[in-house]
VEXDREN-2710 file (C-alpha; in Angstrom, 1 decimal):
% VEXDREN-2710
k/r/px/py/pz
1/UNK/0.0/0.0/0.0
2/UNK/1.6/3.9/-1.2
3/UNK/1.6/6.6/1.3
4/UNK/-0.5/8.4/-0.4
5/UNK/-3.1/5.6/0.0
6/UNK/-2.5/5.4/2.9
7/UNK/-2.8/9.0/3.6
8/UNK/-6.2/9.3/2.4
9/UNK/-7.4/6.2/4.0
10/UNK/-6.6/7.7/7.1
11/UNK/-8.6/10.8/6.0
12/UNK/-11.4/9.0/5.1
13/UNK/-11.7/6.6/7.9
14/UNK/-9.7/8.6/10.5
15/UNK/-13.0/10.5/12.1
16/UNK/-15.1/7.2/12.6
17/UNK/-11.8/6.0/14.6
18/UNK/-11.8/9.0/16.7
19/UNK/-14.9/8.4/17.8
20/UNK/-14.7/5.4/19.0
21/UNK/-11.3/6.5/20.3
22/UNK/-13.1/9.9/22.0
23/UNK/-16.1/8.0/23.4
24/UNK/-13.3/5.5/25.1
25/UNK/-11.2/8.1/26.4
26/UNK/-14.1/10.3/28.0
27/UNK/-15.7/7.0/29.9
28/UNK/-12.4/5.5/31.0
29/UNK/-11.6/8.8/32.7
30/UNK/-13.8/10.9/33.0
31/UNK/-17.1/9.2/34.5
32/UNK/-18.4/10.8/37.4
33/UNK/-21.4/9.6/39.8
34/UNK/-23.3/12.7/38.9
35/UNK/-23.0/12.0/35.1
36/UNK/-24.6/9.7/32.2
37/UNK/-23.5/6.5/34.2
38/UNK/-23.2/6.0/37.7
39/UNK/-21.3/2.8/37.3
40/UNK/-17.6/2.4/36.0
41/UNK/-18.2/-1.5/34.7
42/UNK/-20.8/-0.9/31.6
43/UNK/-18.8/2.3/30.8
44/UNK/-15.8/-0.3/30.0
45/UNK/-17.8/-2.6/28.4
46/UNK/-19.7/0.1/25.8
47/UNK/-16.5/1.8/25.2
48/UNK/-15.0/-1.3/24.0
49/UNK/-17.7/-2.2/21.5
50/UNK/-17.9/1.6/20.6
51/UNK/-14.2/1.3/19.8
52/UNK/-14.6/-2.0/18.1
53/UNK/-17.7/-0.4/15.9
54/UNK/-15.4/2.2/15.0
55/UNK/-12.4/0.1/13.9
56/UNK/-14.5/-1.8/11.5
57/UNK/-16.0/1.2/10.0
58/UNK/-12.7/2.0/8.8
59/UNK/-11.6/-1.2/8.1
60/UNK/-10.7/-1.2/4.2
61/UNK/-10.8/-5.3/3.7
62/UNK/-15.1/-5.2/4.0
63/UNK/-16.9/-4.8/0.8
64/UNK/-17.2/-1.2/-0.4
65/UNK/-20.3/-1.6/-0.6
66/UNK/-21.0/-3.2/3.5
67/UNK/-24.0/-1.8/4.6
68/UNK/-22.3/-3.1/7.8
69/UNK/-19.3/-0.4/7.5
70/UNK/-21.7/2.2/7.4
71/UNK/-23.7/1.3/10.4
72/UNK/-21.0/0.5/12.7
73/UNK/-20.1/3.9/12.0
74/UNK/-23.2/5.3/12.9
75/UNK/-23.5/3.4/16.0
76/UNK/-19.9/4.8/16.9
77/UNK/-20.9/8.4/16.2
78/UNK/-24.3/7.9/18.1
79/UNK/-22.6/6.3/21.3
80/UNK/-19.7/8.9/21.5
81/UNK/-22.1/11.8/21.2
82/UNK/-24.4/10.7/24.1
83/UNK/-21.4/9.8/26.3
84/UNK/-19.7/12.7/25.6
85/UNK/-22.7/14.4/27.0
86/UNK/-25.0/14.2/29.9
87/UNK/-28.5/15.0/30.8
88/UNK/-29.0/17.8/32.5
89/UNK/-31.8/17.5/34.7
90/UNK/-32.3/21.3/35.6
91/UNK/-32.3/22.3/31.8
92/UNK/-33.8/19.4/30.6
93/UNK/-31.0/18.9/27.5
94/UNK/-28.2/17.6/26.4
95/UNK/-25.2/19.2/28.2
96/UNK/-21.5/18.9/27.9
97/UNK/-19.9/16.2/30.1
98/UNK/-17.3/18.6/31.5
99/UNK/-20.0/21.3/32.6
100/UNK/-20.2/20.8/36.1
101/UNK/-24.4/19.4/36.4
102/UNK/-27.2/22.2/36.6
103/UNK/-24.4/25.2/36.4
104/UNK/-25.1/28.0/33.7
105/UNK/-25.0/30.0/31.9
106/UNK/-22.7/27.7/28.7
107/UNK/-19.6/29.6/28.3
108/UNK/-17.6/30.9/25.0
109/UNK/-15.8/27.9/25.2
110/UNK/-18.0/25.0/25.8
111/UNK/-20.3/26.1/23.1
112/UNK/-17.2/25.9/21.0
113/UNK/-16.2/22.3/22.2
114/UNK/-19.7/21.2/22.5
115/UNK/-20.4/22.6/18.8
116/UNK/-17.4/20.8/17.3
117/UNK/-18.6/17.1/18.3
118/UNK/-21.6/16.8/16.5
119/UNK/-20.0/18.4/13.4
120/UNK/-17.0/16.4/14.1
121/UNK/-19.5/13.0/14.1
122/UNK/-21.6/14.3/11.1
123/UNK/-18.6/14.5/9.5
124/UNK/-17.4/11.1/10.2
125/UNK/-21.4/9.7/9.2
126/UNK/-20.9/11.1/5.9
127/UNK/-17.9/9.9/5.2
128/UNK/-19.1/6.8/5.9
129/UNK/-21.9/6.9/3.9
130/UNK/-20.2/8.1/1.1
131/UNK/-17.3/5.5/1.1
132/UNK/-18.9/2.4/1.7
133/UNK/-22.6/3.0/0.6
134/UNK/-22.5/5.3/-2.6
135/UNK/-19.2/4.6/-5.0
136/UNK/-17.4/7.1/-5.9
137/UNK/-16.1/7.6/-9.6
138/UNK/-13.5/9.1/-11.0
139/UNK/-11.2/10.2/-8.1
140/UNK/-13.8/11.4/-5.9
141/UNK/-13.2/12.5/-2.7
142/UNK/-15.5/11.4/0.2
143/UNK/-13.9/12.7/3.0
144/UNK/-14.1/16.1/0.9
145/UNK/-18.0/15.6/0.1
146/UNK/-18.4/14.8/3.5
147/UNK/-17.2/17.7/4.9
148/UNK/-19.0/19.9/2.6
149/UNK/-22.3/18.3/3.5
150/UNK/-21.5/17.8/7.3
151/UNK/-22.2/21.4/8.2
152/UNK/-25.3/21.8/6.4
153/UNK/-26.6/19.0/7.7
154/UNK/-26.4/20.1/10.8
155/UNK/-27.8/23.2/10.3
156/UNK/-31.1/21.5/8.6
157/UNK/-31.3/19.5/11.6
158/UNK/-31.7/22.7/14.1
159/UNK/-33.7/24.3/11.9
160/UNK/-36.2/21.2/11.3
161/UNK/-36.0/20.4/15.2
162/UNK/-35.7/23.9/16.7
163/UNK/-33.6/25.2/20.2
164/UNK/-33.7/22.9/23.1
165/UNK/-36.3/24.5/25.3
166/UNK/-33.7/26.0/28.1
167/UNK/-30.8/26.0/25.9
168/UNK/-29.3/29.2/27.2
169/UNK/-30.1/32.7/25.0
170/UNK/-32.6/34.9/24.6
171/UNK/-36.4/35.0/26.1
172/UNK/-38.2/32.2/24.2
173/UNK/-41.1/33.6/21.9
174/UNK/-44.4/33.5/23.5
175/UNK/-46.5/30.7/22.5
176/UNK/-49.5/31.8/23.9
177/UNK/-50.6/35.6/23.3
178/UNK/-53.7/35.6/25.6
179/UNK/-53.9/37.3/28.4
180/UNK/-55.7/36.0/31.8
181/UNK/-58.7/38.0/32.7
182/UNK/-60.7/37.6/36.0
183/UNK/-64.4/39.0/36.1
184/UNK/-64.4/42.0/38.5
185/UNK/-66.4/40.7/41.7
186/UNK/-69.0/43.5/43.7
187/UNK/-68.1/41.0/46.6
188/UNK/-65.2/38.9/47.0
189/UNK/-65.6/35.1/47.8
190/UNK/-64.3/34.8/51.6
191/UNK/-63.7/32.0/54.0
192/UNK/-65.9/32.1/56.7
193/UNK/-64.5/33.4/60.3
194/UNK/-62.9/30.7/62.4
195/UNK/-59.8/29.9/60.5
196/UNK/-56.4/30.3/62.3
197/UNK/-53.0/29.9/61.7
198/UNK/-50.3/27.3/63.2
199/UNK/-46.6/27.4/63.1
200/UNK/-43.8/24.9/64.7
201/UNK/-44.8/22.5/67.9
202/UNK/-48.7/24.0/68.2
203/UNK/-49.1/22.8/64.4
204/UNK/-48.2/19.5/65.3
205/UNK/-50.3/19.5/68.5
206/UNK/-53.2/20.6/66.3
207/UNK/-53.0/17.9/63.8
208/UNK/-52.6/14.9/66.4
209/UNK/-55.9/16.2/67.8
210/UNK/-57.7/16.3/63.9
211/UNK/-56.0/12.9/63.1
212/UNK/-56.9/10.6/65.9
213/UNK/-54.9/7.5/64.6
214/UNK/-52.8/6.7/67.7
215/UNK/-49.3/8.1/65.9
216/UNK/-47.2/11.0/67.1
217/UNK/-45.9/13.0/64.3
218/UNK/-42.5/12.5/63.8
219/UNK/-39.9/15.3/62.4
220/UNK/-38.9/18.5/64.0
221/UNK/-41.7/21.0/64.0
222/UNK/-39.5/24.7/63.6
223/UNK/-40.7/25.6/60.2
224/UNK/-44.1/23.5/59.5
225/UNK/-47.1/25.5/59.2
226/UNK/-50.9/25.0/58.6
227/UNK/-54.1/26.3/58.6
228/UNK/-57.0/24.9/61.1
229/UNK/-60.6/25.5/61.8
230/UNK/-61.3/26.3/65.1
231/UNK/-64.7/24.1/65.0
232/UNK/-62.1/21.2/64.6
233/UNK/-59.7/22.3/67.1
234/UNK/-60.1/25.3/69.9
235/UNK/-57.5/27.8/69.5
236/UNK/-54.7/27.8/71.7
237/UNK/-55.1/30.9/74.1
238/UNK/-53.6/34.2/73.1
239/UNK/-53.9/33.4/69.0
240/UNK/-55.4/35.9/67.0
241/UNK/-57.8/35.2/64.6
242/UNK/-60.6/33.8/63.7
243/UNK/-62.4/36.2/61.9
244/UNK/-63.4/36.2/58.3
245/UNK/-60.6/36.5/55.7
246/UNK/-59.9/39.5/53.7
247/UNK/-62.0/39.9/50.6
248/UNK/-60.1/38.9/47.7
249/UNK/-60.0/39.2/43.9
250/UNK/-58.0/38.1/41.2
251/UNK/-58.7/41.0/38.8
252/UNK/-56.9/43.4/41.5
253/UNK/-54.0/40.7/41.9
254/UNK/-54.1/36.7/41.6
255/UNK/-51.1/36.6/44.1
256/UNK/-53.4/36.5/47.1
257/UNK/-50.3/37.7/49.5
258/UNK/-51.7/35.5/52.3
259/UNK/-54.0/38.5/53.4
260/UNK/-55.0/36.4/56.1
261/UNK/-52.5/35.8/57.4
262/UNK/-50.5/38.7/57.6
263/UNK/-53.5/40.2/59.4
264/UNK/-53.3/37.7/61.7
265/UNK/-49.2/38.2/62.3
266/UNK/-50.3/41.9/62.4
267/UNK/-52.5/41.7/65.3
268/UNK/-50.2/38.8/67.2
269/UNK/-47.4/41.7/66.9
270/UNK/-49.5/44.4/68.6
271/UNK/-50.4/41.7/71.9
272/UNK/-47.1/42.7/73.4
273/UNK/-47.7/40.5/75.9
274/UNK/-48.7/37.5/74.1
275/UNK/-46.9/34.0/75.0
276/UNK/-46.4/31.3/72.8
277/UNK/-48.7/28.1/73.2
278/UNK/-47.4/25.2/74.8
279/UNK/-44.6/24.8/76.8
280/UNK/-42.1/23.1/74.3
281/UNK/-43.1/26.0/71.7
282/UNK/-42.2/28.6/74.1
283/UNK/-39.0/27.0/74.7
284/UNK/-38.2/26.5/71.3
285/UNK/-39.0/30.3/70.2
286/UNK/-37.6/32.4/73.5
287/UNK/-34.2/33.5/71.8
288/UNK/-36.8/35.0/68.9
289/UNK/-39.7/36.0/71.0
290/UNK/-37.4/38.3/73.2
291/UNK/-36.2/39.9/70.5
292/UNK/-39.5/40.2/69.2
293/UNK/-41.3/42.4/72.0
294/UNK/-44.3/43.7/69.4
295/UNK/-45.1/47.3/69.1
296/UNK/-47.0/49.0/65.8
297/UNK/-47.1/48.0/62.5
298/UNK/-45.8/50.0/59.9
299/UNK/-48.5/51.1/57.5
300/UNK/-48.3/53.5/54.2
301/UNK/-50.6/55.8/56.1
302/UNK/-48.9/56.1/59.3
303/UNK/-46.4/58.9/58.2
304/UNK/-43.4/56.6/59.4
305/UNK/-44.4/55.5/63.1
306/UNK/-42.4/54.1/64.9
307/UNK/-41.9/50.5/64.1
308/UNK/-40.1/47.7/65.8
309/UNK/-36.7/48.7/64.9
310/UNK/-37.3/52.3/66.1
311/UNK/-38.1/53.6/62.8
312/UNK/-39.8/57.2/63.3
313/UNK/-41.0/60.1/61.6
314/UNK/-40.8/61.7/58.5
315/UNK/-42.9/61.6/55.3
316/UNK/-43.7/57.9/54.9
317/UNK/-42.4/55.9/52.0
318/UNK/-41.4/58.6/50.1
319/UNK/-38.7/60.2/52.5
320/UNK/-36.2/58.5/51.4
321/UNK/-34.7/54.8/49.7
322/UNK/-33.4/54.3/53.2
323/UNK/-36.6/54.8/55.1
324/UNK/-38.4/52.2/52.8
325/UNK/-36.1/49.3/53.5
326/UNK/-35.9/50.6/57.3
327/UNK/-40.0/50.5/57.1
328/UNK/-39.9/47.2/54.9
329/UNK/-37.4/45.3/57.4
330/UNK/-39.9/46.4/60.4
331/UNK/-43.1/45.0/58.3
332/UNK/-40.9/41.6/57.7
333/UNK/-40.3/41.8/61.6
334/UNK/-43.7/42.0/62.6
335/UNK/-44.8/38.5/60.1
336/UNK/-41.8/36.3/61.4
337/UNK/-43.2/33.6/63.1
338/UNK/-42.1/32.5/66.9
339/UNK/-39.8/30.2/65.6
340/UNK/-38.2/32.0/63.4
341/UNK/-39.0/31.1/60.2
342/UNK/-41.0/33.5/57.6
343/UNK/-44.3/31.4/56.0
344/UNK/-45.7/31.6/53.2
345/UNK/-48.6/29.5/50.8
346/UNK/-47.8/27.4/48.4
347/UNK/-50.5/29.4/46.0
348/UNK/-48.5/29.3/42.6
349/UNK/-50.0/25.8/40.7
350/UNK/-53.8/25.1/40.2
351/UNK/-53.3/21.7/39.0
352/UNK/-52.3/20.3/42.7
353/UNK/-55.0/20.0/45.1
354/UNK/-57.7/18.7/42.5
355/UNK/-55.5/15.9/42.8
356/UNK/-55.4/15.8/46.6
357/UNK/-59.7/16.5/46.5
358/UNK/-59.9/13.2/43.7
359/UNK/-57.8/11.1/46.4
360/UNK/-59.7/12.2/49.0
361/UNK/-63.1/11.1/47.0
362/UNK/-61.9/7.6/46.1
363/UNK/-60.8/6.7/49.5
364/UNK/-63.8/7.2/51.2
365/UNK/-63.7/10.9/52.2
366/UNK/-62.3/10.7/55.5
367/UNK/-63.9/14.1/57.4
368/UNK/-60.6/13.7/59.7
369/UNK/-58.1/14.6/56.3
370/UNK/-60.5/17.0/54.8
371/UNK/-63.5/18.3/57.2
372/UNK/-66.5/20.3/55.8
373/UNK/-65.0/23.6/57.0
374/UNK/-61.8/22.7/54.4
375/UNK/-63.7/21.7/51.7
376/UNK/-65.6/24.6/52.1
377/UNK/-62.2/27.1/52.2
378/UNK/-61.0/24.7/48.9
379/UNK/-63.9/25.7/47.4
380/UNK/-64.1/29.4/47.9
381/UNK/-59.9/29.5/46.6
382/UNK/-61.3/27.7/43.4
383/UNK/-64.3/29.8/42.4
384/UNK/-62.1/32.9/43.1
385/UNK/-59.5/31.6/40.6
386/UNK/-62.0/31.0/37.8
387/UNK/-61.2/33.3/34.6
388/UNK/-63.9/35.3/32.7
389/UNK/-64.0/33.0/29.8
390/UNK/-65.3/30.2/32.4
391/UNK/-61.6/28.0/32.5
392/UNK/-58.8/27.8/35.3
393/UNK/-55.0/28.3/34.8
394/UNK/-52.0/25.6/34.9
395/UNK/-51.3/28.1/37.6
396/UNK/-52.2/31.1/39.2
397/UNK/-51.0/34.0/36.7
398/UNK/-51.7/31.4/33.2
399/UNK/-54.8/32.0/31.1
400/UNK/-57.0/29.4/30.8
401/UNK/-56.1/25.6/29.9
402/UNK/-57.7/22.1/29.3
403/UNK/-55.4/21.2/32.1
404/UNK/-56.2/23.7/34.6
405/UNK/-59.6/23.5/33.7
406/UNK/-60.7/20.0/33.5
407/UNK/-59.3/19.5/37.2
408/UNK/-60.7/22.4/39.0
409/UNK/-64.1/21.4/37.9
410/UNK/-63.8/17.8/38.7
411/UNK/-62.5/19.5/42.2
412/UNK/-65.3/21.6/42.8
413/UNK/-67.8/19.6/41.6
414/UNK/-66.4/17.0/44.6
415/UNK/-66.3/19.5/46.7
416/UNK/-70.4/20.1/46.1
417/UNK/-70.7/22.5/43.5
418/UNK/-74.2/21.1/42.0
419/UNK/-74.2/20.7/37.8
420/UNK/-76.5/23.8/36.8
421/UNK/-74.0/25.8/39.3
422/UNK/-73.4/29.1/37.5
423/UNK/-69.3/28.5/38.0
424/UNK/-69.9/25.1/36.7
425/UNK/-72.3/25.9/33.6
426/UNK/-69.2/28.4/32.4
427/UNK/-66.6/25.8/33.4
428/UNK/-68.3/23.5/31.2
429/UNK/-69.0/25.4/28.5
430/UNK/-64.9/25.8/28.3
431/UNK/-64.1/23.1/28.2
432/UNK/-66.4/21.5/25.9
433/UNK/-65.3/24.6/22.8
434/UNK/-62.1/22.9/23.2
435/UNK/-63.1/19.7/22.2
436/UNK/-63.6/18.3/26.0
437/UNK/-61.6/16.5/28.3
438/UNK/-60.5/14.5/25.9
439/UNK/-57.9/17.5/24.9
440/UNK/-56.6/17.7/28.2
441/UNK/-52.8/17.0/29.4
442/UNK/-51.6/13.5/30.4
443/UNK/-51.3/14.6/34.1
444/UNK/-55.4/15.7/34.4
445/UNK/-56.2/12.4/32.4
446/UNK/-54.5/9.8/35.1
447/UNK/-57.0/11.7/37.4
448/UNK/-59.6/11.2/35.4
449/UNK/-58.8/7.9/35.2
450/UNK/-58.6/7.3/38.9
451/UNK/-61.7/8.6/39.6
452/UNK/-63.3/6.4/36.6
453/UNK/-64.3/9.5/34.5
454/UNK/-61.8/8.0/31.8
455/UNK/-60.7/4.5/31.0
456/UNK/-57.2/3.9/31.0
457/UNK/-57.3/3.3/27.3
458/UNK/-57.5/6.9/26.8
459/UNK/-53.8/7.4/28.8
460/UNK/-50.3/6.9/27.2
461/UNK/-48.6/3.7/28.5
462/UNK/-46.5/4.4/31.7
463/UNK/-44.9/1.2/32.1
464/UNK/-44.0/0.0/36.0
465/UNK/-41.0/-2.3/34.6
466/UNK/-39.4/0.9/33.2
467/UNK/-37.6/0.2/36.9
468/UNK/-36.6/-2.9/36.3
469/UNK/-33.8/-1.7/33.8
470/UNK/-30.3/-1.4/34.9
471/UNK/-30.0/2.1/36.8
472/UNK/-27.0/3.2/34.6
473/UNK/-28.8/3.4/31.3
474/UNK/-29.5/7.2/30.6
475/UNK/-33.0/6.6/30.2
476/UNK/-34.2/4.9/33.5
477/UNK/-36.6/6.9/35.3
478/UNK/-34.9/7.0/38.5
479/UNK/-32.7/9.6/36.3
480/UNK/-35.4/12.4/35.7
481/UNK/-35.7/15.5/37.3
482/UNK/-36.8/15.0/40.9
483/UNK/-39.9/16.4/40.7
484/UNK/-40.8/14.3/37.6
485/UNK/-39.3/11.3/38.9
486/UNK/-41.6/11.9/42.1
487/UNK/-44.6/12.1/39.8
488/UNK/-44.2/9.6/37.8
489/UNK/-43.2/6.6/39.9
490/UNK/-46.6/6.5/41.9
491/UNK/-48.3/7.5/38.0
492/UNK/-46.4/3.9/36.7
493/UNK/-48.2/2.2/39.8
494/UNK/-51.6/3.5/39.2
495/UNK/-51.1/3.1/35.2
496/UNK/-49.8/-0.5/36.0
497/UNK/-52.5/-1.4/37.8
498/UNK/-55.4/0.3/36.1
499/UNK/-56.7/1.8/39.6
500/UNK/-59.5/3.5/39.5
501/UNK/-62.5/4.0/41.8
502/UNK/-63.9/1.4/42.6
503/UNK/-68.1/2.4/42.8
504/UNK/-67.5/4.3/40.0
505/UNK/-70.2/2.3/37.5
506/UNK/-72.7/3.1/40.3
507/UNK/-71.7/6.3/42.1
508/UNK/-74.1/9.2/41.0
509/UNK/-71.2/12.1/41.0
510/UNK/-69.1/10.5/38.4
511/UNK/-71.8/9.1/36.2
512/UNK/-72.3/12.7/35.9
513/UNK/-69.0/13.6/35.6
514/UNK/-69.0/11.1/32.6
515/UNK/-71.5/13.3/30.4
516/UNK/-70.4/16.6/31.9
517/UNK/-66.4/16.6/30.8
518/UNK/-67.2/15.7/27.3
519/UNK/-68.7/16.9/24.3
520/UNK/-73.1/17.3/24.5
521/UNK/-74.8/14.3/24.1
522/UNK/-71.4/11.9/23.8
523/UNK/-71.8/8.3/24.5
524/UNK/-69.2/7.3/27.0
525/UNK/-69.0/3.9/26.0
526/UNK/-68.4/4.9/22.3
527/UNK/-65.8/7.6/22.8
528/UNK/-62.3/7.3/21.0
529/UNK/-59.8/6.1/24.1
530/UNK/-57.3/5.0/22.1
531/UNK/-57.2/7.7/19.4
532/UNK/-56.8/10.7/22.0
533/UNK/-54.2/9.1/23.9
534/UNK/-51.9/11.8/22.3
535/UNK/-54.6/14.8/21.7
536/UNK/-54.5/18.0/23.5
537/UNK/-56.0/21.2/23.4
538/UNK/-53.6/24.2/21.3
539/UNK/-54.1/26.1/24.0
540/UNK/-52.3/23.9/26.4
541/UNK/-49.6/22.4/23.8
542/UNK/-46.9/24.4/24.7
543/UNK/-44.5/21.8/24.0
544/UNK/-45.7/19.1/21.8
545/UNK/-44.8/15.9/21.7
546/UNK/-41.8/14.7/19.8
547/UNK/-42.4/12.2/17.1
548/UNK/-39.6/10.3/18.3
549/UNK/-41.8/9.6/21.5
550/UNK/-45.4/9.7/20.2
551/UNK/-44.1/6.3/18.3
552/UNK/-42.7/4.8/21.2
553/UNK/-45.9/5.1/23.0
554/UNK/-47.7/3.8/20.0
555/UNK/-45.3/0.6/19.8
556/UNK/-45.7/-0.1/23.5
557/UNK/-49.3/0.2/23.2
558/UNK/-50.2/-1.9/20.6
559/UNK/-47.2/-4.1/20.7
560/UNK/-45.9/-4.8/24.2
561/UNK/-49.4/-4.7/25.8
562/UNK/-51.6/-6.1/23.5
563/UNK/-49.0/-9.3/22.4
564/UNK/-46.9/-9.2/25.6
565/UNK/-49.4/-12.1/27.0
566/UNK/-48.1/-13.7/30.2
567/UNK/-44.6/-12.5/29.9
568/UNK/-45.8/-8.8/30.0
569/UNK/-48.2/-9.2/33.0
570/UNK/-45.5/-11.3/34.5
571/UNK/-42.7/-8.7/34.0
572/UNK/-45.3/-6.2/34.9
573/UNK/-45.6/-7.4/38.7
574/UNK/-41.9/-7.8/39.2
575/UNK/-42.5/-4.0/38.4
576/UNK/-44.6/-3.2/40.3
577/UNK/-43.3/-4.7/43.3
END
């Protein structure tokens, strides 16, 4: 063989070896726990093959022609790209493997590096491809044709399947141009008077009196805080409250600033002399409490009283910057609780306690987890939050969605809101212009589903012996974020199982519930489960569904579970357990 054949047979085939090369390098030395594989052993093992792939890409003695050639070569490229990479949980992409996990933004020079593997691997892919799969005549060059068409490539590619959604940049362009709109009330919704808050050793006192089940909570108490009824539980002596909350509407602000409770901090800060509940919640707040001796509370009208931190005088808020933050540091004084720690709701999503009020109903509505008085409250926060065009938000500030929608009126329907219900009629009327519940998210069907308002036909497959897979593949679920992964595990259980409630053919709510969430006059029986598994409203498909994964689902559907037979159910319960 000449040099110069030589030469260009390392050209040619000289990428496809660096690969395979690259990808063995980066998972011989640089694994890391945090990273793509936890375990050092399988990174070995597919390095080895990757290498191996890559060598006989390149190796000259196969047919020109091998179909072979150019698949090992493909393979090579494909490994080295994802193990030169990891998945970043807190951007939900691909991110370079020497970016320390969840830190941003992506510097100069790992968009550089980062940029040059895939061109480096589309590069090697065409070359391949044109060597060993097309001929080429006359003295062609493939390494030359392959760089030529390399960069292009890529650039089709991005423009066909668009920026990763947090890839860092500018401000994404907004998908949804409407604007959330809440009808002006004449009089705010209100919880009715008797409501107070908790904090720290008297919150857990409170709920081992509503729970009677013979347990103790366990934990330390400093920092938990909840909301009780007082027809529940008597309030302890010297709390404030009790009254009926501050009026409040979402047209003025949907952020409801925990009005009540910041009146009842208010007034707990003016008893000077008031003690802490409970001898171990004294105890626990004394080093606060005596710096915390009350006094006024520093209002915009007050012309600067004096506050807690001996603010005084001058003209208000406008004096000066420095007055502000003295006057805002005395307000933040005044709502610390006794044992230190500031509270606050968790207001923000709308899509979370319909899920809590559908447990509630299939488990046989317990009065001791949710009593009359909180269903009531629930209620009141869920009519409040209804938009003018009849939906609810995915959260608090979002115009109406099928997702928002379709579980706050399965929620306040529970809750016993009756079908002609004004609320309800306009909830309805929502949801059915957008084509029913049947265009509503994945998350709001699996409730629908457990409460028997939707068979489990109508839900993409969420397979329980995903967790039987080797934890060190990329894809295992114990890899997703922590919130999904928290979601989703309990979501393969119920989806494994088919739960659903179980008087649902005979209860009278969700027989209702049945005609209500779908289009008018829609047999239940007849609607199209398996068709809408992957339908969903525009207005909630913010980020559809890749087709990549819509045919996954698809193959596991109609493949794994309807063929599977014994084997599937069998792997199934090793799942499951």
């Amino acid at each position: 063989m000449s040099i110069k054949t030589s030469v260009e047979l390392l050209t040619l085939h000289g990428a496809q070896f660096f690969c395979g090369l690259a990808m063995a390098l980066v998972m011989l030395g640089g694994t890391k726990p945090k990273h793509s594989l936890s375990d050092f052993r399988p990174g070995v093992v597919v390095a080895v093959v990757g290498v191996g792939l890559a060598v006989a890409a390149a190796d000259s003695t196969l047919p020109p022609a091998s179909a072979l050639r150019a698949a090992g070569a493909a393979l090579a490229a494909w490994m080295a790209l994802w193990f030169m990479c990891y998945w970043d949980n807190s951007r939900g992409e691909l991110a370079p493997l020497w970016r320390p996990l969840g830190v941003g933004p992506i510097g100069a020079a790992d968009s550089l590096l980062f940029a040059l593997q895939p061109l480096l691997l589309s590069f090697a892919l065409t070359a391949a491809l044109l060597a060993h799969v097309v001929p080429v005549h006359g003295g062609g060059r493939a390494d030359l044709a392959a760089a030529a068409l390399a960069l292009p490539a890529l650039v089709a590619a991005r423009v066909v399947f668009g920026r990763p959604a947090s890839y860092p940049g500018s401000a994404r362009r907004k998908v949804d141009p409407r604007t959330p709109t809440w009808p002006l009330l004449a009089t705010p919704l209100t919880v009715e008077p008797g409501w107070f808050f908790a904090e720290a050793a008297v919150s857990h006192a409170v709920t081992e009196a509503e729970v009677k089940n013979g347990f103790s909570l366990s934990g330390e108490p400093a920092g938990r805080q909840m909301w009780y009824h007082s027809s529940t539980h008597a309030p302890p002596k010297g709390t404030p409250g009790g009254g009926a909350g501050p009026g409040f509407s979402a047209a003025h602000s949907p952020n409801s600033a925990d009005l009540l409770f910041r009146a009842q901090m208010s007034e707990r800060w003016q008893q000077k002399d008031a003690k802490a509940a409970g001898a171990e919640a004294a105890k626990a707040a004394a080093s606060v409490a005596a710096a915390r001796a009350g006094g006024p509370v520093p209002s915009d009208e007050d012309g600067g009283a004096a506050g807690p931190s001996g603010v005084t005088g001058g003209d208000g808020l406008k004096a000066s910057v420095l007055q502000a933050a003295r006057r805002a540091v005395a307000f933040y004084q005044t709502i610390q609780c006794e044992d230190g720690h500031w509270a606050g709701d968790y207001g923000g999503p709308m899509f979370l306690m319909p899920g809590l009020v559908v447990t509630w109903y299939v488990t046989g509505r317990l009065e001791a987890l949710l009593s009359p008085a909180k269903c009531r409250a629930m209620a009141v926060y869920i009519r409040n939050h209804q938009q003018a065009d009849g939906g609810w938000g995915t959260h608090i500030e979002s115009p109406s969605t099928m997702f928002g929608s379709t579980l706050n009126y399965v929620a306040l329907r529970i809750l016993g809101a009756a079908p002609d219900d004004k609320q309800c009629v306009l909830g309805r009327a929502f949801m059915r212009a957008h084509g029913g519940a049947l265009y509503t998210s994945s998350w709001a069907k699996l409730w629908l589903c457990v409460l028997g308002v939707m068979d489990w036909r109508g839900h993409n497959p969420v397979p329980p012996e995903m967790w039987l897979l080797p934890d060190w593949l990329p894809f295992h679920p114990g890899r997703l974020w922590c919130h999904c992964r928290m979601v989703y595990l309990p979501m393969c259980y119920l989806y494994g199982t088919n739960f659903s409630y179980a008087a649902a053919s005979t209860d009278p709510l969700v027989l209702s519930l049945r005609k209500e969430l779908y289009p008018e006059g829609a047999d239940y029986a007849s609607l199209p489960w398996d068709a809408s598994r992957h339908w969903v409203a525009d207005i909630d498909n913010y980020s559809p569904v890749h087709p990549l994964m819509a045919a996954v689902q698809t193959v596991l559907r109609h493949t794994w579970e309807r063929f599977g037979g014994g084997v599937m159910r069998a792997v199934r319960q090793m799942g499951l357990r």
